[in-house]
N, C-alpha and C positions, 0 to 999 in steps of 0.2 A: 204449126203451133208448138210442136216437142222441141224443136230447134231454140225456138225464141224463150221456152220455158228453159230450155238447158244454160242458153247463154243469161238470160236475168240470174241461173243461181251462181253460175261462173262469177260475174260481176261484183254478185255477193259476199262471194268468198272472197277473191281480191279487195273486197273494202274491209271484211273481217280482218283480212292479215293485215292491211294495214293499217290499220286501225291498233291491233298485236301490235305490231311493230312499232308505232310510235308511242305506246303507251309503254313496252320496254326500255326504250330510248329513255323517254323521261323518268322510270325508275332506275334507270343506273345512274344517270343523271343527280339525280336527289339523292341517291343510295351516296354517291361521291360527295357531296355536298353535306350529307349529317357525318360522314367518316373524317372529312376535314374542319367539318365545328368540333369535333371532340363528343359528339352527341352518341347514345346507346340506344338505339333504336334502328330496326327494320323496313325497308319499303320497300313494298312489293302489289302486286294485283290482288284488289279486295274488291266489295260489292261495290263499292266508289268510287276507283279508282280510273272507270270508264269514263265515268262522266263528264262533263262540260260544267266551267264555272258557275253559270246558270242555272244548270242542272244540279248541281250540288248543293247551290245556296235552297233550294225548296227546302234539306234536310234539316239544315239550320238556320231557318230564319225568328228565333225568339227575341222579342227587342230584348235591345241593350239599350235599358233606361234606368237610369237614377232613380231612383222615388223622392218625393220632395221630403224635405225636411229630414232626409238621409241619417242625418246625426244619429237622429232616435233609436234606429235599427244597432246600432254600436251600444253595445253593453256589455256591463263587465262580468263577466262567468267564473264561477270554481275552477281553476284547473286542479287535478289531481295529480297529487305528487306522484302515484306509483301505477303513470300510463306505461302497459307494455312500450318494446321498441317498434312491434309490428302487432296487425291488427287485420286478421281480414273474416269476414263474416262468411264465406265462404267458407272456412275453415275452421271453427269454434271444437277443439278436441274431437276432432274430425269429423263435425256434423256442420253440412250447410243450410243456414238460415235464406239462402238469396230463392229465389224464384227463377225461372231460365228466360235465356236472353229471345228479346223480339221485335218484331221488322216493323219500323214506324211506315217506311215509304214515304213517297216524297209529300206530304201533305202538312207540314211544317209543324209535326205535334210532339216534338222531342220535349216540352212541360209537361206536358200531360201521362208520356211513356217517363218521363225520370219520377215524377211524383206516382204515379201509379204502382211504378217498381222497387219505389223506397217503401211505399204503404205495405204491399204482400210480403216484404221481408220483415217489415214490424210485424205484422200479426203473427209469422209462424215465431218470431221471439217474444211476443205479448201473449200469447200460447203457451209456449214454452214446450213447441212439438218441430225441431227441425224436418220431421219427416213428411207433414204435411204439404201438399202446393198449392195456395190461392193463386186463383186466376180472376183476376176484376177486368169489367169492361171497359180500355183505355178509348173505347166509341160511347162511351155514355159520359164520361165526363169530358172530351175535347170536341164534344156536338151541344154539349148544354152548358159548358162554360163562355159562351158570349164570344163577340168579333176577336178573328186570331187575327195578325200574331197577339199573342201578349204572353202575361209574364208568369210566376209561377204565383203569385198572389190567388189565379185566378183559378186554375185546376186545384190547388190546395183550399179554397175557400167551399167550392164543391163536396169536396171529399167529407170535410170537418162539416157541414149543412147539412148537406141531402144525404151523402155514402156515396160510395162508388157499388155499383148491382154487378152480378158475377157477368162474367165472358157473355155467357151463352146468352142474355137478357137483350145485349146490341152487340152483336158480333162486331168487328174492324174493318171497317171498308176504305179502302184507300190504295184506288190504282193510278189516281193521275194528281198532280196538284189541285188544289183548292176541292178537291170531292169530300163533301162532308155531310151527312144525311141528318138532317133536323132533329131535336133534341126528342123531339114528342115522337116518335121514333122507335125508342127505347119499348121493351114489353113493361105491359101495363100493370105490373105489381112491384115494379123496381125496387119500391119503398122494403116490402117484406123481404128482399134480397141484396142487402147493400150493407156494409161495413162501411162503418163513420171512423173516423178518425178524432182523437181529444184536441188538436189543434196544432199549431205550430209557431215556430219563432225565427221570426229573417234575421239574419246571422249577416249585417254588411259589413265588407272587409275584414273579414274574421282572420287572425291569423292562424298559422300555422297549429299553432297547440291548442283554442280555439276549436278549431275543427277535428283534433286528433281527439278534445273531452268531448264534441258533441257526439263523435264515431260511438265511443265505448258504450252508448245505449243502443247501437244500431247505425243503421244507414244513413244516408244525410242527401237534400237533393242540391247541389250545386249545378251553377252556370258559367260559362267561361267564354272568351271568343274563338272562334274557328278558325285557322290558318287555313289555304288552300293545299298545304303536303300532307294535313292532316287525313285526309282521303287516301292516303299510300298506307297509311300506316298497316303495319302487319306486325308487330312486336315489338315488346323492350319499353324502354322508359323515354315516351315520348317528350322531345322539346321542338318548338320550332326554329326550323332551319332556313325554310323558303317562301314565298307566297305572302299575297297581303290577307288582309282580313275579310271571310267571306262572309261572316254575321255570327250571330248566338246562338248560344246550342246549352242543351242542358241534359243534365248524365246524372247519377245516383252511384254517390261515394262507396264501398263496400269497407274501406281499408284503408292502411296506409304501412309503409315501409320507412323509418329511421335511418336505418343503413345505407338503404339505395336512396334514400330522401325522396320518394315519392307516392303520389295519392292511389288506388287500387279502384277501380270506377265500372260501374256496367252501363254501355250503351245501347241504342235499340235500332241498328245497323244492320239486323241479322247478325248469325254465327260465321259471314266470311267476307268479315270484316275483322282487323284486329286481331287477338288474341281470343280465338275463336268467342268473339262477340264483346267481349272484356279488355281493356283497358288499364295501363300504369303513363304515369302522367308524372312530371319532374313539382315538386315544391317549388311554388312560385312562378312557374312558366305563365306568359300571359302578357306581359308589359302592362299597361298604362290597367288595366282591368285585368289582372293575377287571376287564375283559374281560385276558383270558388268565390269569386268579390261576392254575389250574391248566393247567399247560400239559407237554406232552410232547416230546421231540426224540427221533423216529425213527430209528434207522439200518439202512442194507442197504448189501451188496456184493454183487459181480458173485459174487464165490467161493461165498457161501452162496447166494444165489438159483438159480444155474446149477450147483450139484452134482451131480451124478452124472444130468443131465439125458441124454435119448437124443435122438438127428438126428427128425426127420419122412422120412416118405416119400410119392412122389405117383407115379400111375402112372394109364392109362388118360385120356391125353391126349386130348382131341378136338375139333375145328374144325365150330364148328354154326351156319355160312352154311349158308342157305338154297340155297343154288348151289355146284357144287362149283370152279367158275369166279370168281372176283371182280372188280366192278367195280374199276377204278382209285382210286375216290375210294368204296369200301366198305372202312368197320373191320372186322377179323379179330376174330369170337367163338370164344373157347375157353373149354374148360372138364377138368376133371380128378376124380381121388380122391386123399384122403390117410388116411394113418394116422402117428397123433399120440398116441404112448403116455403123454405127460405131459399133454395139452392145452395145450400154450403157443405153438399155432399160431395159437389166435384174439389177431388186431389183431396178428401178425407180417407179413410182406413176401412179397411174388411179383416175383421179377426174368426178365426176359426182353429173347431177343437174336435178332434177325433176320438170317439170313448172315454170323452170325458177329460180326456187329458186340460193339462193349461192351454191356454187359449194363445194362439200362433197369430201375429201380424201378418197380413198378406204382404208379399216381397216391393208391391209396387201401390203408389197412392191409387186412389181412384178417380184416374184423371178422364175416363171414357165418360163419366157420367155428365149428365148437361141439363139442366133445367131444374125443373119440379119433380117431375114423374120419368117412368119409364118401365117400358111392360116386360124385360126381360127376354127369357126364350132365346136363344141360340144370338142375339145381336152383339151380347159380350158375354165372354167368358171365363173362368175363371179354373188353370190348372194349378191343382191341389199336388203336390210334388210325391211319390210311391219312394219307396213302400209301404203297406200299410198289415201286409200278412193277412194267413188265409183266412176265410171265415165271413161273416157276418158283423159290418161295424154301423157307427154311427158317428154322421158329420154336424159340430150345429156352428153355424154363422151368424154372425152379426156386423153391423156397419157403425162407427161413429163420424161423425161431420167433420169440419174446421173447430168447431168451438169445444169436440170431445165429446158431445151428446149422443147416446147411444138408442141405437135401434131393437126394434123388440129382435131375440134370438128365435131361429130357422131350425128344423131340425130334418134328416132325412139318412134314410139307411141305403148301404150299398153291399155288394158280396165280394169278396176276394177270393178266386178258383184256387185251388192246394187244399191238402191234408191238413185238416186242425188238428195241433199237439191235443192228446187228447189229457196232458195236466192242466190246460189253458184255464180250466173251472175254475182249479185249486190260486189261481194267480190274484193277488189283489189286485193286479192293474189290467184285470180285463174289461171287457165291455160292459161288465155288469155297473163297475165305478158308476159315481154318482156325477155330474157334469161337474165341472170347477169353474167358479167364477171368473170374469175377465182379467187376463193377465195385462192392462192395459193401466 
């Protein structure tokens, strides 16, 4: 039996390498062939790049259909005379607005991942909080948006009706083609956890500057067709070079470049894919159907998003040093519960203030949190960075949500081991100080 188990993983390895091997083969192959078009672009081994034509088409299969009466979607827009040259929402005077990149798998819902990914970067700019991360559940709207493929009409119609309810409400499930778990599915208060959208406008055949004025509000969700080299791609400013057309696919604008003349795009590939998840794409690439023919402009505001939204609340503060003593140069572990009747805590803020000082953002959103509730206690926690000096202090914390709504304030005392100066009475900014309001 060892024999036979040794030789099946031999076997396996030799189809692994070759498998390697000919999937190098066709990347030098292609790599020769974009260097001989004149093309600036990278191919290399990505999450993709294994695949089989068939296998790749599950990623993008969104129809590529016309809508009748097509004309109507062509209208005439403001352009702005004084559009930057570049534009990337990643990058807004060094604050990103986008949300991080995520793995559709092959279950054909790249509509549902590019409109879902254009929405959470609207609301952190219809906020007007880049440090915030919404995460919406791209399984609550491509299991209650009706028979796939279809188009983005259809996940966008959702969004703008019902909302789209956070992550944790219908997780994503999707390990094989066609696996898609029933809409009724979803947890049964969706309604109280769901960010609606104000609506949007299909942008057909938009050109170039067209899409540069719908950028300057934000993201935009476009559709393009897929080449088959499109799967190599590992950087640079994609055009194609090889392959026919494996179907439709749909991505979420972030940007665009003047200079290099091309669009700046997040796709939902995972992070190894691409430009680690991200995408640059040539103005105009595409033939007969030009990358963004069908294109969408999202809108939200702070009014419809944050509607009749409730505060969070935390309670059950607690300091979980191992010592009830601190060293001088030990960070302060705490930790809490909350209750979150809308769930718009997760990737919202923890601010806290020692002796009253101003109130300190915590370094990181609060993306551990999940649902309504949560009883706290040692399952996440929260280091408070030292030093804080010797003595007797006092930490008080509070949470506010996605929409800015703040939590009642926590309060709890700790000791720092060392010699208290003993002027420390005489000092205005001791522990005596009076709390200061949130510096938020």
């Amino acid at each position: 039996m060892k024999r036979m188990q040794t030789v099946g993983v031999v076997l396996t390895l030799i189809y692994l390498l070759s498998v390697t091997l000919v999937a190098a083969g066709e990347i030098e192959d292609l790599q020769a062939a974009i260097d001989a078009a004149g093309a600036h672009w990278t191919a290399g081994e990505t999450s993709m790049s294994h695949l089989g034509r068939e296998e790749f088409a599950h990623y993008c299969n969104m129809e590529i259909k016309i809508p009748e009466n097509w004309q109507q979607y062509r209208f005439d827009m403001e352009i702005p005379k004084d559009m930057p040259p570049h534009l990337d929402w990643r990058d807004i005077d060094g604050q990103d607005f986008t949300t991080p990149i995520k793995d559709q798998h092959p279950c054909g819902s790249c509509a549902t991942f590019s409109s879902v990914g254009t929405f959470e970067a609207l609301i952190k700019i219809a906020l007007g909080n880049p440090f915030i991360i919404p995460d919406l559940s791209e399984q609550h709207i491509f299991s209650c948006a009706g028979p796939v493929p279809y188009q983005f009409f259809t996940p966008l119609a959702v969004m703008k009706n019902e909302g789209a309810s956070d992550e944790a409400c219908f997780p994503y499930q999707c390990d094989a083609p066609g696996q898609r778990p029933p809409c009724d599915a979803k947890c049964p208060d969706y309604a109280n956890r769901s960010f609606r959208t104000d609506g949007h406008q299909m942008m057909m055949y938009p050109s170039v500057e067209q899409m540069k004025a719908a950028l300057q509000d934000g993201p935009i969700v476009s559709g393009f067709q897929v080449y088959e080299d499109f799967r190599y791609y590992a950087g640079g400013v994609y055009e194609h070079v090889s392959g026919g057309i494996v179907g439709g696919h749909g991505v979420s604008v972030v940007g665009y470049d003047d200079p290099g003349q091309y669009w700046i795009c997040k796709n939902s590939w995972g992070t190894e894919w691409g430009e680690d998840g991200w995408f640059r794409i040539k103005y105009g690439e595409g033939g007969l159907m030009p990358f963004g023919y069908q294109s969408f402009d999202v809108r939200a505001s702070a009014a419809t998003l944050c509607a009749d939204k409730l505060p969070p609340t935390i309670s059950a503060l607690a300091i979980l040093n191992e010592s009830p003593v601190l060293l001088e140069s030990e960070d302060l572990l705490i930790t809490f519960a909350y209750e979150d009747l809308n769930a718009d805590l997760a990737g919202g803020e923890l601010w806290y203030s020692i002796d009253g000082a101003p109130h300190v953002r915590y370094e990181e959103p609060l993306t551990g949190f999940t649902g309504t509730a949560w009883d706290g206690m040692e399952e996440i926690l929260f280091v408070i960075p030292a030093p804080f000096g010797p003595g007797e202090h006092v930490i008080s914390v509070h949470v506010n949500d996605l929409c800015g709504l703040s939590s009642n304030e926590l309060l709890a005392n700790f000791t720092v081991e060392g010699e208290v100066d003993g002027d420390a009475d005489d000092d205005d900014s001791s522990s005596d100080a009076g709390f200061a309001g949130c510096g938020c």
